[in-house]
C-alpha atoms as an extended CHARMM CRD file, in Angstrom:
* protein
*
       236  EXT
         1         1  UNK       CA            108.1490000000      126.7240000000      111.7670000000  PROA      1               0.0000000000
         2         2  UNK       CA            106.3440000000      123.4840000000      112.5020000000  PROA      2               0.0000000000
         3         3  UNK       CA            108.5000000000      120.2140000000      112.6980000000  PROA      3               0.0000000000
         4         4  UNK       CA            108.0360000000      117.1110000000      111.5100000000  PROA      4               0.0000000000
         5         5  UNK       CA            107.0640000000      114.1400000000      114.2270000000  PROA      5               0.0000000000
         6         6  UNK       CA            107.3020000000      110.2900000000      112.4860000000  PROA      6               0.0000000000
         7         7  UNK       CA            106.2880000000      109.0740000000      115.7570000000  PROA      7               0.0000000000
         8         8  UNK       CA            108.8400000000      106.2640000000      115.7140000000  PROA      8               0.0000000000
         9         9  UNK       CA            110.0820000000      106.2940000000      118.9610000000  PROA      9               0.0000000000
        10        10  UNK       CA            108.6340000000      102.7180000000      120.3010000000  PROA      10              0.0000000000
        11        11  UNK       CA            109.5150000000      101.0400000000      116.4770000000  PROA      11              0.0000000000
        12        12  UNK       CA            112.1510000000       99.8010000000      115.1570000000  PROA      12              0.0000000000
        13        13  UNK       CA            112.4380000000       97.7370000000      111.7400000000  PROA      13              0.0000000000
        14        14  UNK       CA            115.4650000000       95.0900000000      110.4170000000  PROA      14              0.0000000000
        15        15  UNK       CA            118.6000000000       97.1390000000      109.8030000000  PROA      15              0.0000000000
        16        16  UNK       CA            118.3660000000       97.8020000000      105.9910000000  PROA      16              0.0000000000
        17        17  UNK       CA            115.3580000000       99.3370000000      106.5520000000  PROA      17              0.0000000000
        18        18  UNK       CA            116.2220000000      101.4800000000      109.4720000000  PROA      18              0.0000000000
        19        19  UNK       CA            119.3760000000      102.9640000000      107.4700000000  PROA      19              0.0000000000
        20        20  UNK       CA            117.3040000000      103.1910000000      104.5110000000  PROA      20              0.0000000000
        21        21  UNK       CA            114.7920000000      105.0000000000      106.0990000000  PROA      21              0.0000000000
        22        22  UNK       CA            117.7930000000      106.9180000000      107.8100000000  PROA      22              0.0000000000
        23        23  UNK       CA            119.1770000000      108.0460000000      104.5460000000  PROA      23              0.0000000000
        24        24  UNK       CA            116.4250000000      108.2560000000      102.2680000000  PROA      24              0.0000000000
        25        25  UNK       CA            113.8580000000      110.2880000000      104.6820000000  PROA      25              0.0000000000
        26        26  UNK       CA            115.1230000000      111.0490000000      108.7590000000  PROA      26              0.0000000000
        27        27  UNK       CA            118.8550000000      112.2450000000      107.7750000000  PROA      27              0.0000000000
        28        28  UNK       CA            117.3120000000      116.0830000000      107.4910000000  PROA      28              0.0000000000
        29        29  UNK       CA            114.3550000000      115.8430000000      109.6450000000  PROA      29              0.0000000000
        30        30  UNK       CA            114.8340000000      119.0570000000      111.2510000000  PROA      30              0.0000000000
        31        31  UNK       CA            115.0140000000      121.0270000000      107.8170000000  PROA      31              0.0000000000
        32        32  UNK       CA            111.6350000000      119.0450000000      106.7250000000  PROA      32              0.0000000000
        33        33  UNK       CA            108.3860000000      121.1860000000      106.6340000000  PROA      33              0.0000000000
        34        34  UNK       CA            105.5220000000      119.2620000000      107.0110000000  PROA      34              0.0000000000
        35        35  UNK       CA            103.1570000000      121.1750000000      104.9150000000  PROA      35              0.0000000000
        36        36  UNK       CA            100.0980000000      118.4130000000      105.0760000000  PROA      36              0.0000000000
        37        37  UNK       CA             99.7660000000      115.0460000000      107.5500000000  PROA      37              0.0000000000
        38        38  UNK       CA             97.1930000000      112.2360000000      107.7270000000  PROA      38              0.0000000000
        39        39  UNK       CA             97.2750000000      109.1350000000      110.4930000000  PROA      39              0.0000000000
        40        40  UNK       CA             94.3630000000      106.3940000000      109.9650000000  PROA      40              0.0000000000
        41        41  UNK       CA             92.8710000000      105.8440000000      113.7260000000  PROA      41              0.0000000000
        42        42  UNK       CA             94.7430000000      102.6590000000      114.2280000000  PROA      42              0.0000000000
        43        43  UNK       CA             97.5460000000      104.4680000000      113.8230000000  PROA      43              0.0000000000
        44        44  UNK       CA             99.0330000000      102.0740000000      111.2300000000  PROA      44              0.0000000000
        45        45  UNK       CA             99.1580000000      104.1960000000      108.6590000000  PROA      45              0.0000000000
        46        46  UNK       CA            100.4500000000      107.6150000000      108.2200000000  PROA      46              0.0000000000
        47        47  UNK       CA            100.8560000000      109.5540000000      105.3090000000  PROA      47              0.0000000000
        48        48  UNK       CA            102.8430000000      113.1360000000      104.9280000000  PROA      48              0.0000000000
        49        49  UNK       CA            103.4540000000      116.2580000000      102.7020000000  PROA      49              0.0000000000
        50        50  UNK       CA            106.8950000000      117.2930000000      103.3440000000  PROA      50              0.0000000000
        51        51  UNK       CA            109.0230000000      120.3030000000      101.6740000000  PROA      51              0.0000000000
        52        52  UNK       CA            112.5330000000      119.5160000000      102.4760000000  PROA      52              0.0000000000
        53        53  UNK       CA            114.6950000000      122.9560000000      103.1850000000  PROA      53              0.0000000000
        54        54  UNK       CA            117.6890000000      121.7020000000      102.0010000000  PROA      54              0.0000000000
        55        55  UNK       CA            117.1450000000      120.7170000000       98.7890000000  PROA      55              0.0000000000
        56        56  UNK       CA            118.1780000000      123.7300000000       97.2050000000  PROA      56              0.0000000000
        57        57  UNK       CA            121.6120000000      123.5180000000       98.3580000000  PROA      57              0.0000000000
        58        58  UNK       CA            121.8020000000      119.9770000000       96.4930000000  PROA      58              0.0000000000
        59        59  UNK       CA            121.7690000000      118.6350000000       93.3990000000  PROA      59              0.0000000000
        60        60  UNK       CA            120.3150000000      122.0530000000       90.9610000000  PROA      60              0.0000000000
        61        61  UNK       CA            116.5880000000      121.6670000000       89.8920000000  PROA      61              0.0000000000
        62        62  UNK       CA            115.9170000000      118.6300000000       92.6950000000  PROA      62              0.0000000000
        63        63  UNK       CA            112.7220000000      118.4930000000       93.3070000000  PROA      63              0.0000000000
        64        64  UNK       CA            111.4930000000      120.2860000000       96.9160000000  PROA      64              0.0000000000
        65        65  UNK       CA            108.1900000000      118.0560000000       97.7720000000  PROA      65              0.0000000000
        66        66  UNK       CA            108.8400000000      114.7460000000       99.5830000000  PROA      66              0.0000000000
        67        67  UNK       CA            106.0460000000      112.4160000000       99.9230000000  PROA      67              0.0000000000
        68        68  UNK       CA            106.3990000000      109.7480000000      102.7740000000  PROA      68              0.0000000000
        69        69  UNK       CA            104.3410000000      106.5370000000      103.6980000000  PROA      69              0.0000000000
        70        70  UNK       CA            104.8780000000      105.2590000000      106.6220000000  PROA      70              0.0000000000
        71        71  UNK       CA            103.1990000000      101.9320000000      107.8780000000  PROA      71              0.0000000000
        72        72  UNK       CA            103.3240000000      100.5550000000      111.5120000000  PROA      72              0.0000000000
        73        73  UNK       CA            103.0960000000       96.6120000000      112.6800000000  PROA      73              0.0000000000
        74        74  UNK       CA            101.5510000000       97.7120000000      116.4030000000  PROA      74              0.0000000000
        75        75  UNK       CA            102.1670000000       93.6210000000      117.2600000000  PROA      75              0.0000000000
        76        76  UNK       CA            105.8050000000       93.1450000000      116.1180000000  PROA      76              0.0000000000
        77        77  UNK       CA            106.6500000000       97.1020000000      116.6100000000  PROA      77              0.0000000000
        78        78  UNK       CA            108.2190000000       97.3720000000      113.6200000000  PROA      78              0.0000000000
        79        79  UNK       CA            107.8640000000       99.4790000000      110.5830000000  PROA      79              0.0000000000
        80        80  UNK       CA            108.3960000000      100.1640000000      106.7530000000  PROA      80              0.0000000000
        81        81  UNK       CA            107.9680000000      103.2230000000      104.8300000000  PROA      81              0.0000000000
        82        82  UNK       CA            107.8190000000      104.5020000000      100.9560000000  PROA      82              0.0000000000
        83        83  UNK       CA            109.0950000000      107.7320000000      100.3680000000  PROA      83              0.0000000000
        84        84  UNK       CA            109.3950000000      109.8280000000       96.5060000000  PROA      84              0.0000000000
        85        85  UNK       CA            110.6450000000      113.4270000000       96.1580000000  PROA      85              0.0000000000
        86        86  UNK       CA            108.2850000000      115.0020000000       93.7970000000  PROA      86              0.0000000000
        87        87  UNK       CA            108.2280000000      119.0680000000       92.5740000000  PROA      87              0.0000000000
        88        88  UNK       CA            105.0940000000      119.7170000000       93.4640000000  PROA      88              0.0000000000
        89        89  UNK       CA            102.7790000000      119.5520000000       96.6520000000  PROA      89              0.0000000000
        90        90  UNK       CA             99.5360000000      118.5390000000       94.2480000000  PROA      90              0.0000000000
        91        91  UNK       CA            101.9620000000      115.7040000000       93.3320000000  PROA      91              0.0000000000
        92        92  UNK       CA            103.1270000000      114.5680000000       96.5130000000  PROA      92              0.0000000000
        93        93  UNK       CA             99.1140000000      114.4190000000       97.5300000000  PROA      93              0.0000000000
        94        94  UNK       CA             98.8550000000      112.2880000000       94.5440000000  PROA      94              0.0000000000
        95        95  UNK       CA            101.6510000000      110.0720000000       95.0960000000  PROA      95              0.0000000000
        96        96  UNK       CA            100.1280000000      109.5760000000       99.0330000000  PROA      96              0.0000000000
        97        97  UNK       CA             96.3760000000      109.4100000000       97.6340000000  PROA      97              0.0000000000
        98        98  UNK       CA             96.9450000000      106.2920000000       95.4220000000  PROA      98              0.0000000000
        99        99  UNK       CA             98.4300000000      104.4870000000       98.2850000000  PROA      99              0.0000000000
       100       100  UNK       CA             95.4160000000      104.9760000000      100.5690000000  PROA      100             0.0000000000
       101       101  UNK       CA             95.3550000000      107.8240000000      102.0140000000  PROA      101             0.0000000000
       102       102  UNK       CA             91.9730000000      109.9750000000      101.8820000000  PROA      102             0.0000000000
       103       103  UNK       CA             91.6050000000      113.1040000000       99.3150000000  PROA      103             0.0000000000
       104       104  UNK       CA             89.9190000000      115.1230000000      101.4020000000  PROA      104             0.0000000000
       105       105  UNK       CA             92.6850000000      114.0330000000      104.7120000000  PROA      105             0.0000000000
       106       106  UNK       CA             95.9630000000      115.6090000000      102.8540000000  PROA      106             0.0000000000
       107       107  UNK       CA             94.9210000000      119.0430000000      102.1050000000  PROA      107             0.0000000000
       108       108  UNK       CA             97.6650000000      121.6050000000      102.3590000000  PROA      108             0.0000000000
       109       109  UNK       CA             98.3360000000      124.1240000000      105.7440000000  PROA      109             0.0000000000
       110       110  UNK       CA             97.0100000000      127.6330000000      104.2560000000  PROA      110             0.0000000000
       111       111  UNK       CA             99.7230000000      129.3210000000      106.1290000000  PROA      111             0.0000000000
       112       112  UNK       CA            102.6860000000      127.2340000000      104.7650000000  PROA      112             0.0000000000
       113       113  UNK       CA            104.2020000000      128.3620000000      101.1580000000  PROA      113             0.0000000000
       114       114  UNK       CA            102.4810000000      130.4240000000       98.8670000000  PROA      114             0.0000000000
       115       115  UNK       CA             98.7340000000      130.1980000000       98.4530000000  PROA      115             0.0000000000
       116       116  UNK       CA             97.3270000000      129.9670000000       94.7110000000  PROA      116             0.0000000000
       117       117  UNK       CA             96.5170000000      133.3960000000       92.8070000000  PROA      117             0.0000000000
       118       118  UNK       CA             93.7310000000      132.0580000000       90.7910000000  PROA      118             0.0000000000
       119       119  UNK       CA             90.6360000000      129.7610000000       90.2740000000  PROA      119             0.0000000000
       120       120  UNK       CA             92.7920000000      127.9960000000       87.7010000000  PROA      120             0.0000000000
       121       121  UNK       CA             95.6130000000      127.1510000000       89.3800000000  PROA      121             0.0000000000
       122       122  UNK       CA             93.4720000000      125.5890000000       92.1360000000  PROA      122             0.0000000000
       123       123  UNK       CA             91.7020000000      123.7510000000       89.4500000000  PROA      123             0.0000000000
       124       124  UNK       CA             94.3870000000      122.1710000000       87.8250000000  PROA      124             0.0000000000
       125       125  UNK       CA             95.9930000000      121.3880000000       91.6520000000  PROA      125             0.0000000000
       126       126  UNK       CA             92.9730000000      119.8640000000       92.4530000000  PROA      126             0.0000000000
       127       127  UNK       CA             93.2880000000      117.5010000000       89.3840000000  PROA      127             0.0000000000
       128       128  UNK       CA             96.5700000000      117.0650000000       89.3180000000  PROA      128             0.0000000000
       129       129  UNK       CA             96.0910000000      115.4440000000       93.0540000000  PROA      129             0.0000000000
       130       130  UNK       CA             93.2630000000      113.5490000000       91.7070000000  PROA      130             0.0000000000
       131       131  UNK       CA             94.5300000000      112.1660000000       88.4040000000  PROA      131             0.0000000000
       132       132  UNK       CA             98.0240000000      112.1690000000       88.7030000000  PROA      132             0.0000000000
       133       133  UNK       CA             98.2950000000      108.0550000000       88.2740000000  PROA      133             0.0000000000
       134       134  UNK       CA             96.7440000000      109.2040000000       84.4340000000  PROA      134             0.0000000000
       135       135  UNK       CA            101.0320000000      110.6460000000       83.5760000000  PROA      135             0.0000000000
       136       136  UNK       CA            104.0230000000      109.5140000000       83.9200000000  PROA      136             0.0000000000
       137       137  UNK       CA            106.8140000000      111.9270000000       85.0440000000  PROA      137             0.0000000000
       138       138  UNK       CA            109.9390000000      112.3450000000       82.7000000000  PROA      138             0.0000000000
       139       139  UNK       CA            111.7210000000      115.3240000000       83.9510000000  PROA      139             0.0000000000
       140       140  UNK       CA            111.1880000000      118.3520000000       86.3390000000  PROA      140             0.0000000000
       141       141  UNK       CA            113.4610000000      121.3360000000       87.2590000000  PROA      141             0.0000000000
       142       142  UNK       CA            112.8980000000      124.0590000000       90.2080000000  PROA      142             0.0000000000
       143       143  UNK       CA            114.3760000000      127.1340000000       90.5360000000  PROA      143             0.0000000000
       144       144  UNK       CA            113.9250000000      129.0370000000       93.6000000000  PROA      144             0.0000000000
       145       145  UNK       CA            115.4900000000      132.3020000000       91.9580000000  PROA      145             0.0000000000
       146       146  UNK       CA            113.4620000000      135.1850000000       93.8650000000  PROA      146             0.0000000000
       147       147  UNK       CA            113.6170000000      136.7480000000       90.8070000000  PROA      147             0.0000000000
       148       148  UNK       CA            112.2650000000      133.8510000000       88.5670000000  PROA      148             0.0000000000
       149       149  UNK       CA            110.7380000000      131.3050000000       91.0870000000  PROA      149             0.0000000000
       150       150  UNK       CA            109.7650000000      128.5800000000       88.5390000000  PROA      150             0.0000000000
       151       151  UNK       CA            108.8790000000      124.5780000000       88.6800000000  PROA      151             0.0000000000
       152       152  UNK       CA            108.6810000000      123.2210000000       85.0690000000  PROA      152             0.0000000000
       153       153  UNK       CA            107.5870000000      119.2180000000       84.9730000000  PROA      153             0.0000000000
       154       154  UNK       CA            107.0990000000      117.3140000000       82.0630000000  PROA      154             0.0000000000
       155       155  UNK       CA            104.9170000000      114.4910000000       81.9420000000  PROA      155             0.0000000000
       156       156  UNK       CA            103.7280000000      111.3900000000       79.5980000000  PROA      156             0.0000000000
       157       157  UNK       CA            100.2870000000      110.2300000000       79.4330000000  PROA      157             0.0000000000
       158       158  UNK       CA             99.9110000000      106.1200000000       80.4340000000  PROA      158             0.0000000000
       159       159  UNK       CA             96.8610000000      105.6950000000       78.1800000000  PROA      159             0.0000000000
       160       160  UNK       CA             97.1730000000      105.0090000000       74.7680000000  PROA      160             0.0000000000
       161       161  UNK       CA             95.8950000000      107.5190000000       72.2690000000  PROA      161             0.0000000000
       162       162  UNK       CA             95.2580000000      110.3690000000       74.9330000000  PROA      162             0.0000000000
       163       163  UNK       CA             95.1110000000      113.7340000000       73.4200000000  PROA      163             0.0000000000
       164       164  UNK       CA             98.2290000000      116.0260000000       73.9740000000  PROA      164             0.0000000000
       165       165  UNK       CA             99.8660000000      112.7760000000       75.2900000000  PROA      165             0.0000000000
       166       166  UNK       CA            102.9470000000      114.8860000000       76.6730000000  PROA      166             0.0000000000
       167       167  UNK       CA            102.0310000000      117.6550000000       78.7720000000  PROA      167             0.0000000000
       168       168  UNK       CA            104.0790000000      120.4110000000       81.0610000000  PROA      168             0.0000000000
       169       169  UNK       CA            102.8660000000      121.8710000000       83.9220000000  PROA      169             0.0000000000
       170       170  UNK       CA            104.8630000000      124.9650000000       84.9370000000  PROA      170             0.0000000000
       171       171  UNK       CA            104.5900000000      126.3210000000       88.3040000000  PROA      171             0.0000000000
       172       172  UNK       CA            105.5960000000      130.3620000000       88.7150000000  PROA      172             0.0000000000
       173       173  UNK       CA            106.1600000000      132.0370000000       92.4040000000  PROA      173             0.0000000000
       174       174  UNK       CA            105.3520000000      135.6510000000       92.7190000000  PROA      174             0.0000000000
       175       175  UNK       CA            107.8660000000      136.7610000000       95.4050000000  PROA      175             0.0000000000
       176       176  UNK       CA            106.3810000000      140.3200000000       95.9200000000  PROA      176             0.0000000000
       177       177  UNK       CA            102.4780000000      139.1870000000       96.0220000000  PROA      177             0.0000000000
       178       178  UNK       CA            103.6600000000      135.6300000000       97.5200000000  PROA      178             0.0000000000
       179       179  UNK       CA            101.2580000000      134.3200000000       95.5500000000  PROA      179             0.0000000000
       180       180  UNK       CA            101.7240000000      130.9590000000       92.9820000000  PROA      180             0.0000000000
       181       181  UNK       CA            100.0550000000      130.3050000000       89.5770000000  PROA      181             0.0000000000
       182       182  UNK       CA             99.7480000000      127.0400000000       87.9020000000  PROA      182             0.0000000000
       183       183  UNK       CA             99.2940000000      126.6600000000       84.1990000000  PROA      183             0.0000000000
       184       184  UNK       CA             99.2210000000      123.5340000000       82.2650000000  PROA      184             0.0000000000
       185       185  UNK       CA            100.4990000000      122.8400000000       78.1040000000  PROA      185             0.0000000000
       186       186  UNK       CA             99.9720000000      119.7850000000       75.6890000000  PROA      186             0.0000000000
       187       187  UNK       CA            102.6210000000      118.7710000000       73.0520000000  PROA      187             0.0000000000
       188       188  UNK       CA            102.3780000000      115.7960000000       70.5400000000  PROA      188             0.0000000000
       189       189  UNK       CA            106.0500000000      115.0290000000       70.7370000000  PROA      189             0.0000000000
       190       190  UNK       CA            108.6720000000      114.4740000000       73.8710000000  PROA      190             0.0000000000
       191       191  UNK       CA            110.9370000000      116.7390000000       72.0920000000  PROA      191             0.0000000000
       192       192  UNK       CA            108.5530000000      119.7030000000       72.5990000000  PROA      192             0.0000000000
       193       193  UNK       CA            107.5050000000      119.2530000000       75.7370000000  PROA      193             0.0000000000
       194       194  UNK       CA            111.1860000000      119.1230000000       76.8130000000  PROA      194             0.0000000000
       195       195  UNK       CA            112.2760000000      122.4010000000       74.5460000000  PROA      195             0.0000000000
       196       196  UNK       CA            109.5130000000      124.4520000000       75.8300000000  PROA      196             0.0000000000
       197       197  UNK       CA            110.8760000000      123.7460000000       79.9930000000  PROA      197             0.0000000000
       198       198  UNK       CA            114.0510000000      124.2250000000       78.3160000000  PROA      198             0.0000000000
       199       199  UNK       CA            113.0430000000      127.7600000000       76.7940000000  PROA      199             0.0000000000
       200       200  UNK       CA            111.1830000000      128.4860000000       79.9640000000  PROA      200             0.0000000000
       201       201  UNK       CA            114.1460000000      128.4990000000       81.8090000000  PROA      201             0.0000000000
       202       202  UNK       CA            116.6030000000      130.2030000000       79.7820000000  PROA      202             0.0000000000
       203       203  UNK       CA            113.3600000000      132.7380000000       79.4720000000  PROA      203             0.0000000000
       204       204  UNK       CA            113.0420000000      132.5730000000       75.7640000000  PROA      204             0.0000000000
       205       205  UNK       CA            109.8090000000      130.4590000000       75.6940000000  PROA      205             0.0000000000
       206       206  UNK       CA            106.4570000000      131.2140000000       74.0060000000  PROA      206             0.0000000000
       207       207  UNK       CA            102.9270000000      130.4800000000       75.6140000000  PROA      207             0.0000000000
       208       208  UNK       CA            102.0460000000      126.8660000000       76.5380000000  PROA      208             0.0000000000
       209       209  UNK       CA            100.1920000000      125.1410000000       73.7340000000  PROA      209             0.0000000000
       210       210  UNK       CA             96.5390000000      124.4610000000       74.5380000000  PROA      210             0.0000000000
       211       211  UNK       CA             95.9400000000      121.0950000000       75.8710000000  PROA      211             0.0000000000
       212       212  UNK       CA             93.7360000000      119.1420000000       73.1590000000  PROA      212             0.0000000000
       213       213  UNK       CA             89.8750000000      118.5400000000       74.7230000000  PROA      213             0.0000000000
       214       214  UNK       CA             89.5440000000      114.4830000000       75.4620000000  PROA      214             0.0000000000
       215       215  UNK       CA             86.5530000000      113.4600000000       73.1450000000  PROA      215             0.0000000000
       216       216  UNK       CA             85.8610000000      110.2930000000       75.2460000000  PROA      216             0.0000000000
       217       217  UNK       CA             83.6290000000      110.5370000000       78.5790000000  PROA      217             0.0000000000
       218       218  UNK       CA             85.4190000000      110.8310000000       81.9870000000  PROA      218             0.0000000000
       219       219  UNK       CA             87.0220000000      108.1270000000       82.9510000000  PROA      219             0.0000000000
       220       220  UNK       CA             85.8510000000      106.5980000000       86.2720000000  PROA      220             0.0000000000
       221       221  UNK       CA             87.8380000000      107.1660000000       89.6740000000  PROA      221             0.0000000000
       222       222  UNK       CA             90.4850000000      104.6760000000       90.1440000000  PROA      222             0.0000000000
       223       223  UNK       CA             90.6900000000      102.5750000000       93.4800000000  PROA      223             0.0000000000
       224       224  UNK       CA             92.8550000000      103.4970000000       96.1360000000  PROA      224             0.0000000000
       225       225  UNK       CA             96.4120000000      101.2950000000       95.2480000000  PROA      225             0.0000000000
       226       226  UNK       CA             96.2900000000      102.2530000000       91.3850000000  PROA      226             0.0000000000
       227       227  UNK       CA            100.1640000000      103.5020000000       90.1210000000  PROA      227             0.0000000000
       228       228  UNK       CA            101.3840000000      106.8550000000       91.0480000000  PROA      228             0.0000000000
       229       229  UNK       CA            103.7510000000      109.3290000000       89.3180000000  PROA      229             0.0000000000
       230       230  UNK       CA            107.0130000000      107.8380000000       88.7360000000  PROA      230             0.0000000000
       231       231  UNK       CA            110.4840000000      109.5850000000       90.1230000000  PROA      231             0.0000000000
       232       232  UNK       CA            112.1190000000      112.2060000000       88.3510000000  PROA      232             0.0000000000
       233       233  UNK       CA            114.4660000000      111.5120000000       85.4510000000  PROA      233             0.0000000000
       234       234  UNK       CA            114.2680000000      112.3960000000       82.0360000000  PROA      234             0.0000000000
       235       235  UNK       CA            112.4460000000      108.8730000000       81.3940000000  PROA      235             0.0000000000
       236       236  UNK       CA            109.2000000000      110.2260000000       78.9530000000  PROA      236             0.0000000000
């Protein structure tokens, strides 16, 4: 199992930061899986896909993904980092795209986790890495049951008068194939969205509602430092 390197050794940063960093990130750096890693050529910036073994024996439904930024001051050898746990790896790509780091620089290791069972799960990873600054995320819950692998997250759409402006994207594991399918459902209410991932994972749920067609044109790529999905929290 590949480890994790934040190639720290010659930094340091004011206290706060080091304990923050400490706490928030280094505390289980040998259970950390780097599933995806970028570093500009300066060497400044660096920019990782992490799944974090030991989140399943915390808080239930945590979220498994952590994304981590990590920026170096070569000069004053110090550095500072962001860092957001996130339920799914298209996320955390998200979260580390729209704070600089290339699309086509975070892609995921083929032989770590799962690989998708279908066109349309790669499709809707692929935009969910892409557009993820378009949602806001209210509430996600992952259960690693070998029997029921499941991720359910609900999000909120930031623009105004976007169609199915709450949406759940539900994430199922097939154990026995070790395969992973991704599907994607639109609701015109917060209660829905929340009943369905509810109903999902007491397994009484009913298909995903179809996600209503946007009638205006695309809407242009965003730059690099546009807002990424919030933290977890029932917050829709």
């Amino acid at each position: 199992m590949p480890e994790v390197d934040f190639e720290l050794e010659e930094f340091d940063a004011d206290e706060q930061i080091c304990l923050e960093f400490y706490r928030q990130v280094a505390v289980h750096e040998d259970m950390l899986v780097p599933l995806a890693g970028h570093h500009t050529a300066d060497s400044v910036h660096s920019f990782y896909v992490l799944y974090d073994r030991t989140a399943t024996y915390g808080h239930p439904g945590a979220p498994q993904y952590l994304a981590v930024h990590l920026r170096r001051d070569h000069e004053k050898r110090t550095f500072s980092f962001e860092q957001a746990p996130l339920p799914l790896p298209a996320m955390a790509q998200s979260w580390l795209i729209h704070r600089g780091c290339p699309p086509d620089a975070i892609d995921l290791d083929p032989e770590l986790g799962p690989p998708p069972a279908d066109e349309a799960t790669r499709a809707l990873e692929r935009r969910l890495a892409a557009d993820g600054d378009h949602y806001a995320m209210g509430y996600s819950y992952t259960r690693d049951d070998p029997d029921d692998w499941v991720t359910v997250v609900a999000l909120r759409a930031i623009e105004e008068g976007a169609p199915s402006p709450y949406r759940v994207v539900v994430e199922e594991v097939d154990t026995e194939a070790w395969t992973h399918t991704l599907r994607e459902g639109g609701f015109a209410t917060v209660g829905q969205a929340l009943k369905w991932c509810d109903d999902r994972l007491s397994g009484t749920a009913g298909p995903l509602s179809v996600v209503r067609p946007n009638a205006s044109p695309p809407r242009p790529a965003l730059p690099s430092r546009a807002p990424a999905p919030r933290p977890p929290g029932r917050s829709l």
